[in-house]
N, C-alpha and C positions, 0 to 999 in steps of 0.2 A: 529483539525489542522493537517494538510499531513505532513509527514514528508519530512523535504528536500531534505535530500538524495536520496531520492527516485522519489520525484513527480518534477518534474523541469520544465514540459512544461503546459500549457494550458489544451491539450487534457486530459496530465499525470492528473492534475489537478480537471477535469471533471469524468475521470474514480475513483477518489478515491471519489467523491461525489458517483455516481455510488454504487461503492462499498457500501458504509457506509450506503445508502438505502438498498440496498440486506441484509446487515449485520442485520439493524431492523427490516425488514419480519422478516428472517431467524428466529435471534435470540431477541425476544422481551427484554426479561430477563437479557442479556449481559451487562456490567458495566465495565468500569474503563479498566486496563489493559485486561481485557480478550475481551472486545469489540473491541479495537486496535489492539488484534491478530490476532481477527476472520475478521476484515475489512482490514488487512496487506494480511494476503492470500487469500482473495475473488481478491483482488487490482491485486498482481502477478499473478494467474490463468487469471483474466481477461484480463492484454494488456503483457503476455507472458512475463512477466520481468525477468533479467537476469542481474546479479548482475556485473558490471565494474572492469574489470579487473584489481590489482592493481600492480603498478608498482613497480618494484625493482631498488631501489638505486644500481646504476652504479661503485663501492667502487675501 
């Protein structure tokens, strides 16, 4: 499952499939949390992500 925060559009969508194929060539042997990190930064390297800048309460 993509995470939300991150995958929000269709294409986004598509590249984390993408991804998570690369992730199994790459890494046959990969499991559990350590496959989710290695398909998180296949995911960002691939469609250039860049994390939303977050806003500051106006106080």
């Amino acid at each position: 499952m993509a995470p939300v925060s991150v995958v929000r559009t269709v294409a986004d969508e598509q590249a984390w499939e993408r991804a998570k194929l690369a992730a199994r060539r790459q890494y046959p042997e990969a499991a559990g949390e350590r496959f989710y990190r290695i398909v998180m930064h296949i995911y960002k390297k691939m469609t250039g992500y860049q994390p939303r800048r977050m806003r500051r309460p106006r106080w």
